[in-house]
N, C-alpha and C positions, 0 to 999 in steps of 0.2 A: 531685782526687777521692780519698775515702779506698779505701785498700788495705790488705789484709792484709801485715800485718810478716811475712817470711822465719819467725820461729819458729810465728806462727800457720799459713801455710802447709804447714806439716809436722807440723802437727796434722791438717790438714782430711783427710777420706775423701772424693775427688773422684766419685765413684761414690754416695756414698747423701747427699749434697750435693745433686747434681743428681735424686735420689729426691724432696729437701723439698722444692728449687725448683718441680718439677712439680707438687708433690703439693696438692690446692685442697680443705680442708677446708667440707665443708656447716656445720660450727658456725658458721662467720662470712656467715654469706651475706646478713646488712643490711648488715653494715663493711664487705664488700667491695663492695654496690652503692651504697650514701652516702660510704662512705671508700675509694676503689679506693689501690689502692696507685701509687706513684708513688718512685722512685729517688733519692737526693740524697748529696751527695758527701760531707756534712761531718755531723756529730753536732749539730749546732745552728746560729741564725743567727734573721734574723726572718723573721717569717710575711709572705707578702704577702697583701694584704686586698681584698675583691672586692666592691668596693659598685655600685651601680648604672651607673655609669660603665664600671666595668670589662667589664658586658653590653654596650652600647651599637657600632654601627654607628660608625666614624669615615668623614666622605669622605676619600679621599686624592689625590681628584684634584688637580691643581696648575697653574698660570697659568705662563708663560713668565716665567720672573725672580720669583716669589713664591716665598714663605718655605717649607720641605717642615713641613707637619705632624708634631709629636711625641706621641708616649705616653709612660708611663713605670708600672710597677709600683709601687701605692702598697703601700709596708709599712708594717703598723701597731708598736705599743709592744709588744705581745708577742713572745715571740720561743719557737721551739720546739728543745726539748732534746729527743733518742734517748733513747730506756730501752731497755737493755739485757735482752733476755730470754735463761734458759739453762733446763735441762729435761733429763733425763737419761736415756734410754731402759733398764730393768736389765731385764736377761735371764739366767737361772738356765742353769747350762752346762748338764745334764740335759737341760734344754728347748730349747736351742741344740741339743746336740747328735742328741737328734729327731728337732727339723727338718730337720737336714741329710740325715737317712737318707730322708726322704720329698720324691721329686720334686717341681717347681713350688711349695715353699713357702721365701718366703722371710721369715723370722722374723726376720731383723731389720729389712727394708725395713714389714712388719708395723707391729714397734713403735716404728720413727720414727714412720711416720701416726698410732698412736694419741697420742705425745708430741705431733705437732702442731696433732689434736683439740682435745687439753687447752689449750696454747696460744689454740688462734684460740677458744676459748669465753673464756678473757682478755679478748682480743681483741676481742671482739663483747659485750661485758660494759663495756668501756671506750667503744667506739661509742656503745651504748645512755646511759649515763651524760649523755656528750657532747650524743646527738640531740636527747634526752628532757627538757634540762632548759628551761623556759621562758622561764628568764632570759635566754637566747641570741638570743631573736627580738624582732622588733619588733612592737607591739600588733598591725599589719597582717597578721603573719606566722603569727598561731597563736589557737587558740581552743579553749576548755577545754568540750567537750560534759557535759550534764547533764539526767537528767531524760525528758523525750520526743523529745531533740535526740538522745541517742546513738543510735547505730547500733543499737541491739538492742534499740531500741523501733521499730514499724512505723509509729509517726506520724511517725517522722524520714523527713530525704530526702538520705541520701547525695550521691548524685548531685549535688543542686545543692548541697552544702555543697564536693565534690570537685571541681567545676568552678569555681566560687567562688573557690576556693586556687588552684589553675591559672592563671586571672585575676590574680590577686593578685601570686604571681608571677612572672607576663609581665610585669604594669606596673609593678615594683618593677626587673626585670633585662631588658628584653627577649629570653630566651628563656623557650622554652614548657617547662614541667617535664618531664621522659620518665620519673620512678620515683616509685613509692607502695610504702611497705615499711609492714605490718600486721602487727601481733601475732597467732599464733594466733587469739583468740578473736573480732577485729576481721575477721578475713578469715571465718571463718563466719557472721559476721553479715552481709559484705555478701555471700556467696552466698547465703542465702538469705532477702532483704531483701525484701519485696512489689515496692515500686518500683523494687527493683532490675531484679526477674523481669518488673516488668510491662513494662519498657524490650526485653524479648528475646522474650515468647511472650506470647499471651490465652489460652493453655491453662490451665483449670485447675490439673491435676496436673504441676507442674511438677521436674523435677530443680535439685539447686544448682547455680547459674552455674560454669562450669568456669574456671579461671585465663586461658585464653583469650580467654573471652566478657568478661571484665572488663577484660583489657587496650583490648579494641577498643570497649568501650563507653565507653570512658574516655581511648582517645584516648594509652597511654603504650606505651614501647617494654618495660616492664617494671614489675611488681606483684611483689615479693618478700616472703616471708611468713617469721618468724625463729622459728624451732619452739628454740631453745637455752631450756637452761635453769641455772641454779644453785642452789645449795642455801645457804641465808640460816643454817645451824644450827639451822634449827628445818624447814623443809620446803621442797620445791622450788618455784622460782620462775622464771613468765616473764622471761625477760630483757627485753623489747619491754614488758611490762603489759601496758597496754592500749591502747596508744597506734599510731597511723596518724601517717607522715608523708610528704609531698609534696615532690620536689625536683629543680631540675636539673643532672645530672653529666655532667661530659663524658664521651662515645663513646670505648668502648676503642680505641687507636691514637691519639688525638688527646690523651690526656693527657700532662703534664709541667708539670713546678714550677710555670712560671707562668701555668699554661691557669685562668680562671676557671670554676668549681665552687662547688659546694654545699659539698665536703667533699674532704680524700685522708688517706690516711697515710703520712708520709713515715717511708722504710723505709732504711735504708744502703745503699748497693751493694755487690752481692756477699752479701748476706745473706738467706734463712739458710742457713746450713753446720753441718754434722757434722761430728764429731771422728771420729778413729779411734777404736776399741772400745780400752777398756783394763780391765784383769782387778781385779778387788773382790774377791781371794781370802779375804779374812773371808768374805762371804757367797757365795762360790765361783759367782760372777754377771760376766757382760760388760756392761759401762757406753760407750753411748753420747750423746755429750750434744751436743745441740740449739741450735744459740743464734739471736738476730733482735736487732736493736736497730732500733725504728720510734716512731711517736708519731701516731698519730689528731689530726685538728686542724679546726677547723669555721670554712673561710675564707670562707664567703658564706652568711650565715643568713637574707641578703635571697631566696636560692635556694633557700628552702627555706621548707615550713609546715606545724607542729605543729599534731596534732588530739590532745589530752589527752583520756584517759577517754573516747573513744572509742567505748565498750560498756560497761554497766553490771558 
């Protein structure tokens, strides 16, 4: 298992370390339900690959003197390499020093979370990239809506397009999908979708469906909706588009390297960590600096299905 060298060690602040560990930034909140994080000892190596098979039930019953049953992790030809991320928290002493005269503020655990903000929208930026692209699924896997088919026209029908993928799913991996992660604009369409509404009340004047009512009309442990955004140089932009997608990821507690999923990110162990603050007396500022080395990686894309375009 990788470990920190004795010099890096004597850098880290064990104290606002265990601030990042804790700390669970809302920017990534699709990457952390398609790509949950997941530990790994070494900086690279290969991906294990999770085709159908690797869903699948084995009996392991066994006959008095027959052969025991084997499995084995298929690993494909790719292989994943850690990136290194650093990030540097700079705090002007004036404003350090502030803070310190005012009770319950602490100004620098502050601005590690906003440096790790900025990170996990990286982060969920790279996710998206990954989810979104179509080349990754199989024809079975994904489908480009257009027209009276998107969601935010009321002659579509959700519903049986999302049950449909579920299906799809199941008979490609034998399990049943538990997350749909929707882009802003794709989750106000299906709250308030006719068919959507008409599957919950005959009242006219209806309210939009609450993130509740969709989970259990739909049968998943979670519907997460990615409000990030970035800015392309010219104006800001959803991260997600427009795009819905279906998939299923192991239950937290049951994850590790080689648990088949949709998706993880494999992240270092022991990471991430802060350094001690050290003084920037040019611009008479305390610098703390942030580091991660992880890699988002899409090991079962039979576990998953793309609704492109989505909503017009």
């Amino acid at each position: 298992m990788s470990q920190m060298t004795p010099s890096q060690a004597r850098l880290v602040d064990p104290i606002l370390t265990e601030v990042a560990r804790g700390y669970t930034s809302q920017k990534a909140m699709i990457a952390n339900a398609l790509f949950p994080i997941v530990q790994v000892g070494t900086r690279g190596g290969l991906i294990p690959v999770f085709g159908p098979d690797s869903f699948k039930l084995v009996s392991t019953a066994r006959a008095p003197g027959a052969n025991t049953k084997r499995i084995t992790l298929d690993y494909g030809k790719d292989k994943f390499a850690l990136v290194d991320h650093r990030l540097e928290a700079l705090i002007p002493r004036e404003v350090q020093e502030e803070a310190d005269k005012a009770p319950g503020i602490d100004i620098v655990a502050m601005h590690i979370g906003s440096v790790q903000d900025r990170m996990a929208i990286e982060r969920e930026k790279q996710a998206a990239d990954l989810a979104r692209d179509d080349a990754k699924y199989a024809a079975s896997n994904k489908e480009t809506l257009s027209g009276t088919s998107q969601w935010s026209d009321p002659a579509s029908n959700p519903f049986a397009d999302i049950m449909d993928a579920k299906e799809a799913i199941r008979t490609a991996t034998g399990e049943t999908p538990n997350v749909l992660t929707l882009a802003p604009k794709v989750l106000t369409a299906l709250r308030t979708h006719p068919k959507v509404l008409d599957r919950m009340s005959t009242a006219s004047d209806r309210p939009p469906a609450t993130m509740a009512q969709l989970q259990a009309l739909f049968e998943l442990d979670q519907i997460v909706t990615g409000n990030a955004v970035y800015h392309d140089g010219t104006a800001l932009q959803d991260i997600w588009g427009k795009d819905a997608i279906l998939a299923y990821t192991v239950r937290e507690g049951a994850r590790q390297f080689g648990s088949p999923s949709y998706g993880y990110t494999y992240q270092l162990s022991g990471y991430p960590w802060v350094e001690k603050g050290y003084q920037e007396n040019n611009m008479a500022s305390w610098a703390y600096p942030v580091s991660d080395a992880y890699q988002p990686v899409l090991v079962g894309p039979s576990a998953g299905f793309l609704f492109k375009n989505a909503v017009a």
